[in-house]
C-alpha positions in Angstrom: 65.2 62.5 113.5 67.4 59.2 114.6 70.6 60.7 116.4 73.4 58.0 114.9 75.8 60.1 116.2 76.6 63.4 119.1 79.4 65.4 120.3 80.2 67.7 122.3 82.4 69.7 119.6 83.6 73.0 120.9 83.1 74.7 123.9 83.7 78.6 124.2 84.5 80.9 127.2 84.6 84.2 127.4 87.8 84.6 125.7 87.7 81.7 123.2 87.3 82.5 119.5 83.7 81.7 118.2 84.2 78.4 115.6 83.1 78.8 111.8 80.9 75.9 111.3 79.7 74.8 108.1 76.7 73.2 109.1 73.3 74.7 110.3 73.3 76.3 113.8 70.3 76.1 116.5 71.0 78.2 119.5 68.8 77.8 122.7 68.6 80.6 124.8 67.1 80.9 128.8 67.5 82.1 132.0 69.5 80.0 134.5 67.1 76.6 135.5 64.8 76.9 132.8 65.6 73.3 131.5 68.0 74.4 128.7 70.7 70.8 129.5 67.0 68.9 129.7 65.8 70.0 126.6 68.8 69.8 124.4 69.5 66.1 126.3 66.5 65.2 125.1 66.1 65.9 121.9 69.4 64.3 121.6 68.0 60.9 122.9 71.1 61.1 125.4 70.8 61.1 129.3 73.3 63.6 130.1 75.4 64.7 127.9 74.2 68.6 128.0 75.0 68.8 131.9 72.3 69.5 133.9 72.1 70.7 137.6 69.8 71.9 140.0 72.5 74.6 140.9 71.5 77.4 138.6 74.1 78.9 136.3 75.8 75.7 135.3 76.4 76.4 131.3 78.9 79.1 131.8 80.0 78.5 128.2 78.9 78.3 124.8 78.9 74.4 124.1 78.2 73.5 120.1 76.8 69.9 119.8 77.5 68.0 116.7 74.3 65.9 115.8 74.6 63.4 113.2 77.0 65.7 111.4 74.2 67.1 110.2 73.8 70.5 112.4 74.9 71.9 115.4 73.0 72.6 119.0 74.4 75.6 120.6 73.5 75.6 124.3 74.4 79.6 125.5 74.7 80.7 128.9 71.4 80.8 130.9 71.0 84.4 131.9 69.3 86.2 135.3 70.0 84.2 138.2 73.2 83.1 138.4 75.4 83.7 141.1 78.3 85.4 139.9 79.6 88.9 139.4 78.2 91.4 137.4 81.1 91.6 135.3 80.8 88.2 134.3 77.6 88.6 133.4 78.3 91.5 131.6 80.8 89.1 129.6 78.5 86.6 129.2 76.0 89.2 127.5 78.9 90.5 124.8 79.7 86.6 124.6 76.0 85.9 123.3 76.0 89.1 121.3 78.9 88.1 119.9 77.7 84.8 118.7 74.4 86.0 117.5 75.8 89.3 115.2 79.0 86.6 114.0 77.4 83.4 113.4 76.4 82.5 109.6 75.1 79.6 110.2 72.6 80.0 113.3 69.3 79.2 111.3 66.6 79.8 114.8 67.2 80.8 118.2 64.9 78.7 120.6 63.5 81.1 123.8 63.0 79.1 126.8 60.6 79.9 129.4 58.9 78.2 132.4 55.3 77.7 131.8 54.2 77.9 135.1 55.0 81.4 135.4 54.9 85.0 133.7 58.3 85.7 131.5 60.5 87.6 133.6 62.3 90.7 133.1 65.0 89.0 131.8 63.0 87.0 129.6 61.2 90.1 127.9 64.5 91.3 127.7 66.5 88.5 125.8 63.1 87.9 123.5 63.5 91.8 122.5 67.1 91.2 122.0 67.0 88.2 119.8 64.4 89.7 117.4 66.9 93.3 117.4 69.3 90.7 115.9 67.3 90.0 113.3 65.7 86.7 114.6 62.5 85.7 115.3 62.7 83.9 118.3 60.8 80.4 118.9 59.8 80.2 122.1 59.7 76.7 123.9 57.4 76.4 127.4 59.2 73.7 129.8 58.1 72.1 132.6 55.0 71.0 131.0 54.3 68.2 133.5 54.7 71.1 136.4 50.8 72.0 135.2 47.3 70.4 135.2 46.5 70.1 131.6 43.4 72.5 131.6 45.8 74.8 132.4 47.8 74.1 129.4 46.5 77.0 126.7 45.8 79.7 129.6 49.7 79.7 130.1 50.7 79.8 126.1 48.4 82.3 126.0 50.3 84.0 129.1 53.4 83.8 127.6 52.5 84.8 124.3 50.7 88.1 125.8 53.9 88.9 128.3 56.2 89.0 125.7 54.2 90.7 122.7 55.4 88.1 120.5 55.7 89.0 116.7 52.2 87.2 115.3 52.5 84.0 114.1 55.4 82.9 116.3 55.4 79.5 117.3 55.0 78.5 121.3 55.9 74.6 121.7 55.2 73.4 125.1 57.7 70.6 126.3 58.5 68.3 129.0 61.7 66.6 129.8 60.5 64.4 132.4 57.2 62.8 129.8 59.3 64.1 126.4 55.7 65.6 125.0 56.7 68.2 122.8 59.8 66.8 121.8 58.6 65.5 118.2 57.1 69.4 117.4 60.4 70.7 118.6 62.2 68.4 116.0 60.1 68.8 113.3 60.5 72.4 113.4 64.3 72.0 113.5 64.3 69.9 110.5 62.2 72.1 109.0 64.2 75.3 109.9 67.6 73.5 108.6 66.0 72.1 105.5 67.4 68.5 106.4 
């Protein structure tokens, strides 16, 4: 897709009212550092616009990106390691449930995970979660370039294993420093949101 046009629309905190968009919806979901800022930067063909930081726990808030008035991005909280309390966390949780039981427009929720490594706890945990919500999470492998090659399909198959993925669930993995992946990623999204 050729992004004309991006904007960072609406951002929601904890006790911000959730917006009623009347455009598709594309959430990504991922534990703090996973690369969600890289990902969505990205595939927005903008440098930093989602703000990214080595400091985990950055996106404290829902931000909903308008692409091309076409659909939205919806970058939620990263989840497991961030340093705050947990009653934050606990609000950040109802915050995402929120979203995902109220939303009638989110289309797919993309699942983040590090390649280089076994889904976490967390990560089994928020997989389990989205598809209880009546999703079927698509799960996107970053740090691609973090791997030798050959190694590639061991780790999808890692993943895919770890989190007893519902068959036929798609694995794309991605790289924001060489962008490979990125086209799969969009073509699914266009796809997804019938655009």
């Amino acid at each position: 897709m050729i992004i004309k046009h991006v904007e960072l629309e609406t951002v929601c905190g904890i006790t911000s009212v959730l917006p009623v968009n009347d455009k598709p919806e594309i959430a990504f979901a991922g534990k703090s550092n996973v690369g969600k800022s890289s990902l969505i930067n990205a595939l927005m063909n903008r440098k930093s616009l989602a703000r990214t930081s080595s400091q985990p726990g950055k996106t404290q808030t829902i931000n909903f990106y308008n692409i091309n008035d076409l659909l939205y991005f919806v970058d939620l909280p990263g989840y497991g390691y961030a340093k705050v309390s947990i009653s934050i966390k606990e609000k950040w949780g109802k915050m995402i449930e929120k979203y995902l039981k109220t939303s009638k427009q989110l289309k797919a929720v993309f699942l983040l995970v590090d390649i280089r490594h076994k889904p976490s706890e967390n990560d089994k945990n928020m997989y389990d979660w989205i598809v209880y919500h009546g999703f079927q999470p698509i799960i996107i492998a970053t740090k691609l370039d973090k791997i030798k090659r050959s190694q590639k399909d061991k780790h999808i198959k890692m993943i895919r294993d770890e989190l007893n993925v519902v068959p036929g669930t798609k694995i794309f993995p991605f790289s924001a420093t060489t962008k490979q992946g990125r086209d799969e990623i969009w073509e699914s999204i266009v796809e997804i949101c019938d655009l």
